[in-house]
VMD Tcl script that builds the backbone (N, CA, C; Angstrom):
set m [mol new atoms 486]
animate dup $m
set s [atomselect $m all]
$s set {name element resname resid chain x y z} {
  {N N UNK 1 A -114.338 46.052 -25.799}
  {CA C UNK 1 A -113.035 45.769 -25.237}
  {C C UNK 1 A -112.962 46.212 -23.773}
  {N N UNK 2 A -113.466 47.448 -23.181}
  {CA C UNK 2 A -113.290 48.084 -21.864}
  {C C UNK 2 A -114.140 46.663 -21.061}
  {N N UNK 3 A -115.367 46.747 -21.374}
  {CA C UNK 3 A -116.184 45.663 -20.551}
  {C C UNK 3 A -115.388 44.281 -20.693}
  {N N UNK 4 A -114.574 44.024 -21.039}
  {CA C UNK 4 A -113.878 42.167 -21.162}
  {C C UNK 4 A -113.369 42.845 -20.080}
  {N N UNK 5 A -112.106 43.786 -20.177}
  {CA C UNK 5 A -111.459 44.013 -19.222}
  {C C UNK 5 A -112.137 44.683 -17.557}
  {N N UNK 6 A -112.670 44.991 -17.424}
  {CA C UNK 6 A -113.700 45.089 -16.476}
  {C C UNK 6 A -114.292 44.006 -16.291}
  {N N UNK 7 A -114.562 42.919 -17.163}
  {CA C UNK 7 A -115.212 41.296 -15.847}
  {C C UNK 7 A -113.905 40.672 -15.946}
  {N N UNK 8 A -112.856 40.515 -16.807}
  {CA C UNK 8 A -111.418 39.716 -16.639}
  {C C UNK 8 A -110.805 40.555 -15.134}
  {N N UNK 9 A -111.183 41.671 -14.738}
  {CA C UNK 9 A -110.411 42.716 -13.350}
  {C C UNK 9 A -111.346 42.093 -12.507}
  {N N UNK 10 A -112.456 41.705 -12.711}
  {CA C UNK 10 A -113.599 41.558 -11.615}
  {C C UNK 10 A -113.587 40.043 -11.340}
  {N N UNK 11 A -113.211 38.928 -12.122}
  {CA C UNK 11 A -112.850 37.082 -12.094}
  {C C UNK 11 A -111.357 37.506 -11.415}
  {N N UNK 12 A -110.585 38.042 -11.855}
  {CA C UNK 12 A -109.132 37.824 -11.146}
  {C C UNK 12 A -109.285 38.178 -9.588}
  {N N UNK 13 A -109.712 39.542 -9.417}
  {CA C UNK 13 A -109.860 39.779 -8.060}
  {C C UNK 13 A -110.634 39.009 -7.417}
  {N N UNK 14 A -112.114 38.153 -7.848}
  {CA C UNK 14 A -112.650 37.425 -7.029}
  {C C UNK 14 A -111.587 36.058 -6.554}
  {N N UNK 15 A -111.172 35.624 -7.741}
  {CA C UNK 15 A -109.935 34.153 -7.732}
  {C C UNK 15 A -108.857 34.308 -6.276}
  {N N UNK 16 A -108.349 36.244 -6.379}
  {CA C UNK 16 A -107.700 36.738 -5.916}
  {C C UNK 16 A -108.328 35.942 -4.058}
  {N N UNK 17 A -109.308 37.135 -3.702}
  {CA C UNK 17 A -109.972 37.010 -2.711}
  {C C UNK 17 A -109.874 35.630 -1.740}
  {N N UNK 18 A -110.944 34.967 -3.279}
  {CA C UNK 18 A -111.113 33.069 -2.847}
  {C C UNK 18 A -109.780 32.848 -2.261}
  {N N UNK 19 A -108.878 33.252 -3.060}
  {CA C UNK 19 A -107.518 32.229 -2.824}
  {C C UNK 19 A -106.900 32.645 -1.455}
  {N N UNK 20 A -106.741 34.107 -1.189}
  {CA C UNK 20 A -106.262 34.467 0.182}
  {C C UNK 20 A -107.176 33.941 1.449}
  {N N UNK 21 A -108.445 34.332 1.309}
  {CA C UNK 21 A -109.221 33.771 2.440}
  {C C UNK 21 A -109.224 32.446 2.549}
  {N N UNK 22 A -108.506 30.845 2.102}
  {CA C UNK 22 A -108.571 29.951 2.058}
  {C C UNK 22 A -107.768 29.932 3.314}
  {N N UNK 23 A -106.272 30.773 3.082}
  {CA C UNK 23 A -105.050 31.073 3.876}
  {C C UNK 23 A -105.102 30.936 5.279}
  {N N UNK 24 A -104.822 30.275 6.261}
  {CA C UNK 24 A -104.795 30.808 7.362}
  {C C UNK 24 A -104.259 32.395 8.013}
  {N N UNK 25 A -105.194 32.474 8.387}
  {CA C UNK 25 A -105.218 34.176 9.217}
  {C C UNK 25 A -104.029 33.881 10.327}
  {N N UNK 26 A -103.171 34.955 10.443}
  {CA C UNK 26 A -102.282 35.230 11.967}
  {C C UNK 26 A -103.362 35.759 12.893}
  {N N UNK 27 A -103.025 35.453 13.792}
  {CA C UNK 27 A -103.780 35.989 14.911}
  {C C UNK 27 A -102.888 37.427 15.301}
  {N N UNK 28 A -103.411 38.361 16.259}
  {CA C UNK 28 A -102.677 39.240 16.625}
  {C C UNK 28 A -101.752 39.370 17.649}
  {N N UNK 29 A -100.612 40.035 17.903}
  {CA C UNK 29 A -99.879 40.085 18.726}
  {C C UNK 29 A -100.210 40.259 19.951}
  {N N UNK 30 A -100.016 39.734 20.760}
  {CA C UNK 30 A -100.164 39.790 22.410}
  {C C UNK 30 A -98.924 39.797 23.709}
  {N N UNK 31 A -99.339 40.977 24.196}
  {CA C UNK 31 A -98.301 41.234 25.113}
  {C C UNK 31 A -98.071 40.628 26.152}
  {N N UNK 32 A -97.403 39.942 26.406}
  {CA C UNK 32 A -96.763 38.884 27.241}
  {C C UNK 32 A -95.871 39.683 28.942}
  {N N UNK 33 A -96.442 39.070 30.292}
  {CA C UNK 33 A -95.346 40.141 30.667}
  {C C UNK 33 A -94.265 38.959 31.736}
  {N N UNK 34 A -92.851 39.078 31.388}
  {CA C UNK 34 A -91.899 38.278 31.773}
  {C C UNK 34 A -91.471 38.769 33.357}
  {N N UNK 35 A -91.535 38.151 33.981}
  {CA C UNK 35 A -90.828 38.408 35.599}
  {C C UNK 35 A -88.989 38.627 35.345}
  {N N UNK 36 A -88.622 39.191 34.183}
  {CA C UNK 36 A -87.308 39.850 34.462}
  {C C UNK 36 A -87.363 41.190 34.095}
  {N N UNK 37 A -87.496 42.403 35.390}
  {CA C UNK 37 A -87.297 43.100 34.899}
  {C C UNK 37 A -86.333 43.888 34.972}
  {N N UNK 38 A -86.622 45.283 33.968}
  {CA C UNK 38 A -85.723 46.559 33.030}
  {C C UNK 38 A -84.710 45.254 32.742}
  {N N UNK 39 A -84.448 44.349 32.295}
  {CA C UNK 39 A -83.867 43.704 31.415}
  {C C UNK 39 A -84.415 43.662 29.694}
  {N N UNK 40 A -82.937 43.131 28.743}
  {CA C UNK 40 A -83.547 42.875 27.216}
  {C C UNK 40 A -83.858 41.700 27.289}
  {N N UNK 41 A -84.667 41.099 26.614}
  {CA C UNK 41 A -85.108 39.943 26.292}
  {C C UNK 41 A -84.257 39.572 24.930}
  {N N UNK 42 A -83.386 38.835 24.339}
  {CA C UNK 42 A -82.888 38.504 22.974}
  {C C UNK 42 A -83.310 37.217 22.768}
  {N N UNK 43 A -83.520 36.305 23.137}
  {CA C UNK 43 A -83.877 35.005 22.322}
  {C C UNK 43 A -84.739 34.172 22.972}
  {N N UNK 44 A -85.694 33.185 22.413}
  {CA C UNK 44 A -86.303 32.572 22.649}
  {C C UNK 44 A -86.237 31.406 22.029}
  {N N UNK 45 A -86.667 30.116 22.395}
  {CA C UNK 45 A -86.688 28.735 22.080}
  {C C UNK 45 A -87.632 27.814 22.305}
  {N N UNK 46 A -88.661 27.772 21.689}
  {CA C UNK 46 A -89.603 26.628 21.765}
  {C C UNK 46 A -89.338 25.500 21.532}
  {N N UNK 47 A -89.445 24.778 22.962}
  {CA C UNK 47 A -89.718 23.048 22.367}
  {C C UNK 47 A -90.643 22.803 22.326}
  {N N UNK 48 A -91.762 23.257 22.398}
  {CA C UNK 48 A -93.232 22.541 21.605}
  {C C UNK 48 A -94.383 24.027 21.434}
  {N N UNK 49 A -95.312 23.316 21.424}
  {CA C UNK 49 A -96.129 24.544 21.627}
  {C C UNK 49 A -96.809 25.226 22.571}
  {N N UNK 50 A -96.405 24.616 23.624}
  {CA C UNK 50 A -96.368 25.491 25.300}
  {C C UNK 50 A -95.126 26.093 25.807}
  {N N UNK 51 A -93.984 24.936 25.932}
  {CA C UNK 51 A -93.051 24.779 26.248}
  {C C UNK 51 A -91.891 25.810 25.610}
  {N N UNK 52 A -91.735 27.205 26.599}
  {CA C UNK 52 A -90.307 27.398 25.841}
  {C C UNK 52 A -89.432 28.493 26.896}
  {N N UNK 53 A -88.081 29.035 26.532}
  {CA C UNK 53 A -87.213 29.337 27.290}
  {C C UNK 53 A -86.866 30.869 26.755}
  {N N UNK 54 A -86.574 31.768 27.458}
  {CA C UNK 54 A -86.198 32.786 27.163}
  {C C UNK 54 A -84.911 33.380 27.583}
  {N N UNK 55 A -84.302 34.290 26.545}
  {CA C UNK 55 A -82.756 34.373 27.029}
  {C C UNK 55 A -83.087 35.686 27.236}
  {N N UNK 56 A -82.219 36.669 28.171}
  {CA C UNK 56 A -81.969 37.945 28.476}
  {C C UNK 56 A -80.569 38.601 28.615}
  {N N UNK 57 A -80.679 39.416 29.611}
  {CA C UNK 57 A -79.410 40.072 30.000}
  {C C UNK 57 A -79.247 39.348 31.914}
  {N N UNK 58 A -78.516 38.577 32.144}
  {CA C UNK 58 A -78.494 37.803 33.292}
  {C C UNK 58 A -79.321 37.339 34.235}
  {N N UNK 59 A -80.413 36.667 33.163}
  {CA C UNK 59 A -81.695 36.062 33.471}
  {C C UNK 59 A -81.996 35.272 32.472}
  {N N UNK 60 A -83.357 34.189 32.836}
  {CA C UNK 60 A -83.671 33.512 31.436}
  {C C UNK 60 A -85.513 33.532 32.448}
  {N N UNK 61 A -85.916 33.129 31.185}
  {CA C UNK 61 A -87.168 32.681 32.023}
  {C C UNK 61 A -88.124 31.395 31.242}
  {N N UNK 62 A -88.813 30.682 31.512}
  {CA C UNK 62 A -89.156 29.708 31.534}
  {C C UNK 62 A -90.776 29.041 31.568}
  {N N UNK 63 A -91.349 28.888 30.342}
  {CA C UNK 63 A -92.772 28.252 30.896}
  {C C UNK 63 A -93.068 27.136 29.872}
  {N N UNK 64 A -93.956 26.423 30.730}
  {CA C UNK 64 A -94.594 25.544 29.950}
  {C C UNK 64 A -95.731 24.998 30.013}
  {N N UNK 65 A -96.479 26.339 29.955}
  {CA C UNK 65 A -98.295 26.136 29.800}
  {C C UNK 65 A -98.420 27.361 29.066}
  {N N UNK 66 A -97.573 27.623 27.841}
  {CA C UNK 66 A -98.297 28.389 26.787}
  {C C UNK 66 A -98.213 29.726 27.213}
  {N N UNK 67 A -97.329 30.633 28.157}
  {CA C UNK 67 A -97.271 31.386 29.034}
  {C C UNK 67 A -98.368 31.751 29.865}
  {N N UNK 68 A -99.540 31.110 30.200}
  {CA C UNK 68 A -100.082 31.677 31.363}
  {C C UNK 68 A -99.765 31.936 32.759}
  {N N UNK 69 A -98.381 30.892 32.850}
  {CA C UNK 69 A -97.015 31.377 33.817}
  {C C UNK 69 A -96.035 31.354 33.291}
  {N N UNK 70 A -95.124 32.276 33.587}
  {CA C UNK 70 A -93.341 32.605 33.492}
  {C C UNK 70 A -93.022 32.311 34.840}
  {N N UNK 71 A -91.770 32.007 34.597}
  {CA C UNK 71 A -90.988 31.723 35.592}
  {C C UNK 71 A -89.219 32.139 35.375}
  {N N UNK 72 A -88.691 33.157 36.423}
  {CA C UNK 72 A -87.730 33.480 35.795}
  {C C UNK 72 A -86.508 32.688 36.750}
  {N N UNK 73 A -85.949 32.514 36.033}
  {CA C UNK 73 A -84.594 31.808 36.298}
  {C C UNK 73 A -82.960 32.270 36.492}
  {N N UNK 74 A -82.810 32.425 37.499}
  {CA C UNK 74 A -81.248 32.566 37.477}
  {C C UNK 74 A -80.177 32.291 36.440}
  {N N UNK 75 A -79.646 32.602 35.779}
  {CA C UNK 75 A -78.705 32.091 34.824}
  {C C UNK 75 A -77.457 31.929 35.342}
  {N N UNK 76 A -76.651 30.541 34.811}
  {CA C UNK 76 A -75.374 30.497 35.421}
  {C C UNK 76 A -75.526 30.301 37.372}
  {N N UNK 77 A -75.571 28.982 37.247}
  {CA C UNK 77 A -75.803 28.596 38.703}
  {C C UNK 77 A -75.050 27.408 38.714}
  {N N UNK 78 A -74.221 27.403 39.811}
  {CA C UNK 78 A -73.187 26.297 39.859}
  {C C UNK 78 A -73.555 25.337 40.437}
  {N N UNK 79 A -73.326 24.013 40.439}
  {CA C UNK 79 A -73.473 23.166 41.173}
  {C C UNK 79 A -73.965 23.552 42.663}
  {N N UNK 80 A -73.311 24.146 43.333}
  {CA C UNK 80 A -74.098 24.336 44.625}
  {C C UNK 80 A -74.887 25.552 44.955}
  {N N UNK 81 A -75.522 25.914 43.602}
  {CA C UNK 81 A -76.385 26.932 43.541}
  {C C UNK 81 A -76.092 28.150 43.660}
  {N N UNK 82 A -75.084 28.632 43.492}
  {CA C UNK 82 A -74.389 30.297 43.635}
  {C C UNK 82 A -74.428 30.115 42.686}
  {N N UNK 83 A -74.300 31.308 41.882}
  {CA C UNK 83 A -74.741 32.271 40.941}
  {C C UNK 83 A -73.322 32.939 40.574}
  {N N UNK 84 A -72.835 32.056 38.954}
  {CA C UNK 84 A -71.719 32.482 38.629}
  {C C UNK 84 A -71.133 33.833 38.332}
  {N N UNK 85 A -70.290 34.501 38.892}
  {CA C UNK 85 A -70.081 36.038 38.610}
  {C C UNK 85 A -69.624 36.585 37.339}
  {N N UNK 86 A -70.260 35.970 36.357}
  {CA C UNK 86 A -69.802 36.412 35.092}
  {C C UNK 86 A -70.483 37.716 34.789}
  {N N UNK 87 A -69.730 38.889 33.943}
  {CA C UNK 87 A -70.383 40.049 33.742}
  {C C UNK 87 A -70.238 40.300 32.610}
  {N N UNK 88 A -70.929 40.703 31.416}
  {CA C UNK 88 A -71.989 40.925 31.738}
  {C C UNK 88 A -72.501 39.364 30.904}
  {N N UNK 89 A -73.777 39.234 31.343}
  {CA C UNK 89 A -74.340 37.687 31.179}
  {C C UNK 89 A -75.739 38.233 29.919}
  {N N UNK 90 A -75.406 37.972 28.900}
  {CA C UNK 90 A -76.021 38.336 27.369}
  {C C UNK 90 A -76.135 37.266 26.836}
  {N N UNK 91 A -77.383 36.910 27.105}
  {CA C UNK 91 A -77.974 35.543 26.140}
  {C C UNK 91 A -78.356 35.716 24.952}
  {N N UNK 92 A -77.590 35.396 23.675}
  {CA C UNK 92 A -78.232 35.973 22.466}
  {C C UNK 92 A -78.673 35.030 22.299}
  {N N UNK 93 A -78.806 33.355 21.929}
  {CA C UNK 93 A -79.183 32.646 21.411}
  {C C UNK 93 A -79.193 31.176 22.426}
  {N N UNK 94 A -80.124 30.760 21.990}
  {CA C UNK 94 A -80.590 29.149 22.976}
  {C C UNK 94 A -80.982 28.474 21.731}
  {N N UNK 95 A -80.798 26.607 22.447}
  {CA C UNK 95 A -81.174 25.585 21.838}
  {C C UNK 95 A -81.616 24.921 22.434}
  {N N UNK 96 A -82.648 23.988 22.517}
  {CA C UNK 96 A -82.953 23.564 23.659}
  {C C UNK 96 A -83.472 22.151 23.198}
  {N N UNK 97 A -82.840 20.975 23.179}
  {CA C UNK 97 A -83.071 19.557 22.293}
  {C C UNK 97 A -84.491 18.619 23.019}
  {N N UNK 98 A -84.835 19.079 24.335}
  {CA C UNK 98 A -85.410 18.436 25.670}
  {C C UNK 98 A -86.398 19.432 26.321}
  {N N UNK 99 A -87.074 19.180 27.288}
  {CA C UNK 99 A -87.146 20.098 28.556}
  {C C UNK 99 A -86.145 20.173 29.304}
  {N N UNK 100 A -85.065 19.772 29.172}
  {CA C UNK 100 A -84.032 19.258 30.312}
  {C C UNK 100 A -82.647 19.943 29.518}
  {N N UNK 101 A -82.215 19.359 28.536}
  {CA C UNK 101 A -81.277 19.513 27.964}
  {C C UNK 101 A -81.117 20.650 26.725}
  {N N UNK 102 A -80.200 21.434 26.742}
  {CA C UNK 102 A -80.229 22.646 25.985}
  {C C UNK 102 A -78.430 23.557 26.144}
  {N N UNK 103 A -78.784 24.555 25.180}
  {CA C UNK 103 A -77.434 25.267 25.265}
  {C C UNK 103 A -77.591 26.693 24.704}
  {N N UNK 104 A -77.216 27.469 25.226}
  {CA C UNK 104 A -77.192 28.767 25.282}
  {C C UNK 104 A -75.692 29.274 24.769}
  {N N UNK 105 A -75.795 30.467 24.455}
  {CA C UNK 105 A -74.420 31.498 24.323}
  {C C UNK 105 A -74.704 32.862 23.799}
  {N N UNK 106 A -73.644 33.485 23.528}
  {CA C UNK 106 A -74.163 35.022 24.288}
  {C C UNK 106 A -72.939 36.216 24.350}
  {N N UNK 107 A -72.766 36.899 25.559}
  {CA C UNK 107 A -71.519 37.646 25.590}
  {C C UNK 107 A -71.306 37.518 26.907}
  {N N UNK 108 A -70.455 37.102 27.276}
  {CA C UNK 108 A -70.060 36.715 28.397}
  {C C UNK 108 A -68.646 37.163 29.165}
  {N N UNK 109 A -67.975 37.592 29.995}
  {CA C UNK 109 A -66.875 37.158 30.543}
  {C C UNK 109 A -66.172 38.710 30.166}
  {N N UNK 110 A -67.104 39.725 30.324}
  {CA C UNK 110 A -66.307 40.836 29.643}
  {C C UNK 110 A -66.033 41.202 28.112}
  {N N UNK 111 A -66.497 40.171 27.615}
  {CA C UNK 111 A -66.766 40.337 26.135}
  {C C UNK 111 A -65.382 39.413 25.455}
  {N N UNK 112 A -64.390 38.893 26.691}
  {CA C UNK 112 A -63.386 38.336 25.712}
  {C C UNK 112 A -62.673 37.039 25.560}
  {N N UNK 113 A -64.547 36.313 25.702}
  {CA C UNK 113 A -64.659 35.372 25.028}
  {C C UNK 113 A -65.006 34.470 24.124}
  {N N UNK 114 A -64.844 33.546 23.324}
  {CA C UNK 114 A -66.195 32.468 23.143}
  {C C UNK 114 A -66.612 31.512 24.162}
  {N N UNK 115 A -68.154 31.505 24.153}
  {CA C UNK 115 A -68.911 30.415 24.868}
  {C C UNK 115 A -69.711 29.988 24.807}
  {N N UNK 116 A -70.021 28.657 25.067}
  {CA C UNK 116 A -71.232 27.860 24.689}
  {C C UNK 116 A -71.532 27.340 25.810}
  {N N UNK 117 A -72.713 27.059 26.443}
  {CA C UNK 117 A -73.198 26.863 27.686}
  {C C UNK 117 A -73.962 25.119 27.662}
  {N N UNK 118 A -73.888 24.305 28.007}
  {CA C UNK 118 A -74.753 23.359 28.217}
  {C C UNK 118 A -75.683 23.198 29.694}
  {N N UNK 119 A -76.924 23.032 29.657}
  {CA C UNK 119 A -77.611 22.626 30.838}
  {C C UNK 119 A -77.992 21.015 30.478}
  {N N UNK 120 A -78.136 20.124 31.518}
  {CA C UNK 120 A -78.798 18.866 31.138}
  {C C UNK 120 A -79.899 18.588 32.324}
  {N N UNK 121 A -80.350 20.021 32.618}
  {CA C UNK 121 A -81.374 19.771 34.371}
  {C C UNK 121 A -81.909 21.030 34.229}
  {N N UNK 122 A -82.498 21.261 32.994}
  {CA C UNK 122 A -83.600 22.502 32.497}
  {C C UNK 122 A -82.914 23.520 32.930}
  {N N UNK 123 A -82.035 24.051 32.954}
  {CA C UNK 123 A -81.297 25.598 32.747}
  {C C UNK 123 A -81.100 25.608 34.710}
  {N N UNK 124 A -81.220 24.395 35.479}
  {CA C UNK 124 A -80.691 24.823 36.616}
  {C C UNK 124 A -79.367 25.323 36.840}
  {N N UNK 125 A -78.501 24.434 36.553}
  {CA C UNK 125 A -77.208 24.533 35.933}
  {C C UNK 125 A -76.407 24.678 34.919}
  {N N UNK 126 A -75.591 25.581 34.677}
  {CA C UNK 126 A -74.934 25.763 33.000}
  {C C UNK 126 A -73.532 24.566 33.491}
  {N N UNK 127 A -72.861 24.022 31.880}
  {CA C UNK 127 A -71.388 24.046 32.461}
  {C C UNK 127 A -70.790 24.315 30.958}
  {N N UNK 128 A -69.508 24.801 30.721}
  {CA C UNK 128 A -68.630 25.007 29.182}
  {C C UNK 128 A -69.587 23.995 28.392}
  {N N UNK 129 A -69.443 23.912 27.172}
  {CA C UNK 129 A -69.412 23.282 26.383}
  {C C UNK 129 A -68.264 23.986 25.353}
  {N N UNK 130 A -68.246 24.454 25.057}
  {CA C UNK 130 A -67.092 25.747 24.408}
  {C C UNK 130 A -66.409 26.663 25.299}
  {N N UNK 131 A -65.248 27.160 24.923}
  {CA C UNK 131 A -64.879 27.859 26.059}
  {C C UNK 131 A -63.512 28.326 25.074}
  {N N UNK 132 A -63.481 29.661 23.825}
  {CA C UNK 132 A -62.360 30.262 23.640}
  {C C UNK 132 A -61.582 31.207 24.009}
  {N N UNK 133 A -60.709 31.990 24.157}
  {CA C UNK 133 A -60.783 33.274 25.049}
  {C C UNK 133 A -59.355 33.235 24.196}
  {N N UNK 134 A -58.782 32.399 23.084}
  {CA C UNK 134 A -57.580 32.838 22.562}
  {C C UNK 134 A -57.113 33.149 21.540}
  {N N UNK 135 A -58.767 33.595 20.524}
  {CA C UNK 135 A -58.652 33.924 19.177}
  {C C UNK 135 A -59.207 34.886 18.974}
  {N N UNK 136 A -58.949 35.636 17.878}
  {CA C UNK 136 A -59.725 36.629 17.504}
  {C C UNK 136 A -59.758 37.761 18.000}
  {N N UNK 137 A -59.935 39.491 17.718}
  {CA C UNK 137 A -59.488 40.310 18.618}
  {C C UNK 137 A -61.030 40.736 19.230}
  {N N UNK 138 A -60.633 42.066 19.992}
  {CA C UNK 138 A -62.159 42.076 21.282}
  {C C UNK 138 A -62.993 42.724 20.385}
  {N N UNK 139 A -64.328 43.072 20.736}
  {CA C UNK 139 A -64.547 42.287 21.374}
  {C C UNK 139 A -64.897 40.649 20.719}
  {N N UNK 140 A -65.225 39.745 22.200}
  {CA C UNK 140 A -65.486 38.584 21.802}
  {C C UNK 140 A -66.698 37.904 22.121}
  {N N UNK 141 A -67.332 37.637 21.098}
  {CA C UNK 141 A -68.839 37.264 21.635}
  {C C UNK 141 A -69.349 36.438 20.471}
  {N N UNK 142 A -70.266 35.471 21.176}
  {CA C UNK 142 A -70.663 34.425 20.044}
  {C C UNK 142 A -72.205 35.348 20.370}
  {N N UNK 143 A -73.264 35.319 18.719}
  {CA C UNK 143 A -74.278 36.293 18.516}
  {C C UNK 143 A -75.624 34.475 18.298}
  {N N UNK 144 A -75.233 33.848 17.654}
  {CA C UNK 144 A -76.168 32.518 17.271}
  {C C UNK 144 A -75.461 31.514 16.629}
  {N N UNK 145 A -76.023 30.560 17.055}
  {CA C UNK 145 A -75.771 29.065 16.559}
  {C C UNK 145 A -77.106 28.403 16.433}
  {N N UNK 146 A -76.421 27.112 15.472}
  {CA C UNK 146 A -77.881 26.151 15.039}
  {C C UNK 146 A -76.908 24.633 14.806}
  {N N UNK 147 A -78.131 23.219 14.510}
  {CA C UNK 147 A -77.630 22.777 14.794}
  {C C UNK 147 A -77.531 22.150 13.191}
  {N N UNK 148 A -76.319 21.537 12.560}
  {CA C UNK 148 A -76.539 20.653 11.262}
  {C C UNK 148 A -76.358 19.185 11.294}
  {N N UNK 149 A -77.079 18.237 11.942}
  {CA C UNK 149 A -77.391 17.112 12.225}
  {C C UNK 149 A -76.833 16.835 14.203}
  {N N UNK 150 A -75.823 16.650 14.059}
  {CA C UNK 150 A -74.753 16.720 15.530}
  {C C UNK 150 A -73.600 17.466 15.335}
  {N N UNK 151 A -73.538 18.736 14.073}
  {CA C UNK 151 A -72.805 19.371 14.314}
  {C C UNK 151 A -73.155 20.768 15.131}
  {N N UNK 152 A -72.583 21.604 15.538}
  {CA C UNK 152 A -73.198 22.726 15.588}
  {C C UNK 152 A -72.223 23.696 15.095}
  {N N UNK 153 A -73.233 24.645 14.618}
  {CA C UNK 153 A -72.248 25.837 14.336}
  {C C UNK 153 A -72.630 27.690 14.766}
  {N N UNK 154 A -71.590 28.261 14.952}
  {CA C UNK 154 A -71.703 29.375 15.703}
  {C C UNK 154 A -71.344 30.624 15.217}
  {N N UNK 155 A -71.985 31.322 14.993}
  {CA C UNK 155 A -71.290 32.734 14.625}
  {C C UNK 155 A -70.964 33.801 15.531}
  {N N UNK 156 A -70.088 34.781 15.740}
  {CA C UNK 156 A -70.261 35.975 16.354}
  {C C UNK 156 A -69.595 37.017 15.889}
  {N N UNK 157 A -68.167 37.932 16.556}
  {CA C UNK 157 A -68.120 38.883 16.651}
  {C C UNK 157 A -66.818 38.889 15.565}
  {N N UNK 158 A -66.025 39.722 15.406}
  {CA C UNK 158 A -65.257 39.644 14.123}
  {C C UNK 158 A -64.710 38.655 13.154}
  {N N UNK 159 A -66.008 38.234 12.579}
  {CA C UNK 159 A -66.398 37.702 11.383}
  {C C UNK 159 A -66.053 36.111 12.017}
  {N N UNK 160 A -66.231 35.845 13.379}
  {CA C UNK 160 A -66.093 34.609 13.910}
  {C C UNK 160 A -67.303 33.538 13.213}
  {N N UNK 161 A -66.563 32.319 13.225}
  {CA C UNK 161 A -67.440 31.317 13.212}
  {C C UNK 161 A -66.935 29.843 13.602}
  {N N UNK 162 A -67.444 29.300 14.356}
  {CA C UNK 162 A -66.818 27.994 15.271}
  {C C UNK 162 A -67.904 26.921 14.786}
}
mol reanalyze $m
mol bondsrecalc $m
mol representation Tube
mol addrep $m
């Protein structure tokens, strides 16, 4: 009886083995270094597998060769290129449908608002896409959104959801 169970422990673990090593392996983590600094980094968004965008604390940054360059980006830039004075500028979450077209939100405006950001010219320019500032008590901050076909939906700060 001991010896069945000793080659039945010794077939399972080999089955075991076979079956994991079939698995694709992760590769290991690699440290990446972003041109925004003593800033947080909170979100990121890949549109492909080079291509993607990073959200911060009143910065974003930007590559699309797999990061062998970053590129950091101004956030909140108006039409004639000044640099909107919103404080504090907290990107929690991005979407990004394009290289071009995308939407961000975050904590913005002192905290006492909701907002949703659209760019349609790769994060040169933001403009509203959302814009609440008359519900809900402070603070006010949208934390993530996603999208459910052409809807979108948003969560944030006391038990908000838009």
């Amino acid at each position: 009886m001991e010896n069945i169970r000793k080659r039945l422990y010794k077939i399972i673990t080999s089955i075991m083995l076979i079956g994991c090593s079939s698995y694709p392996l992760f590769s290991q983590w690699q440290t990446i270094v972003v041109p925004i600094n003593n800033q947080y980094l909170n979100s990121i968004y890949f549109i492909n597998s080079s291509t993607a965008y990073i959200g911060g604390n009143n910065k974003m940054a930007f590559t699309n060769n797999d990061f062998a360059s970053v590129t950091a980006i101004n956030f909140l830039v108006d039409i004639q290129g000044n640099v909107v004075p919103y404080f504090p500028n907290v990107i929690n979450d991005l979407h990004f449908t394009s290289v071009n077209d995308g939407f961000c939100t975050g904590i913005f405006n002192l905290q006492n608002e909701y907002d949703v950001f659209k760019t349609d010219n790769g994060a040169a320019n933001w403009t509203f896409q959302l814009n609440d500032d008359n519900n809900g008590g402070l603070p006010r901050y949208l934390s993530a959104f996603d999208f459910k076909g052409s809807i979108a939906v948003s969560v944030g700060s006391a038990g908000r959801m838009s």
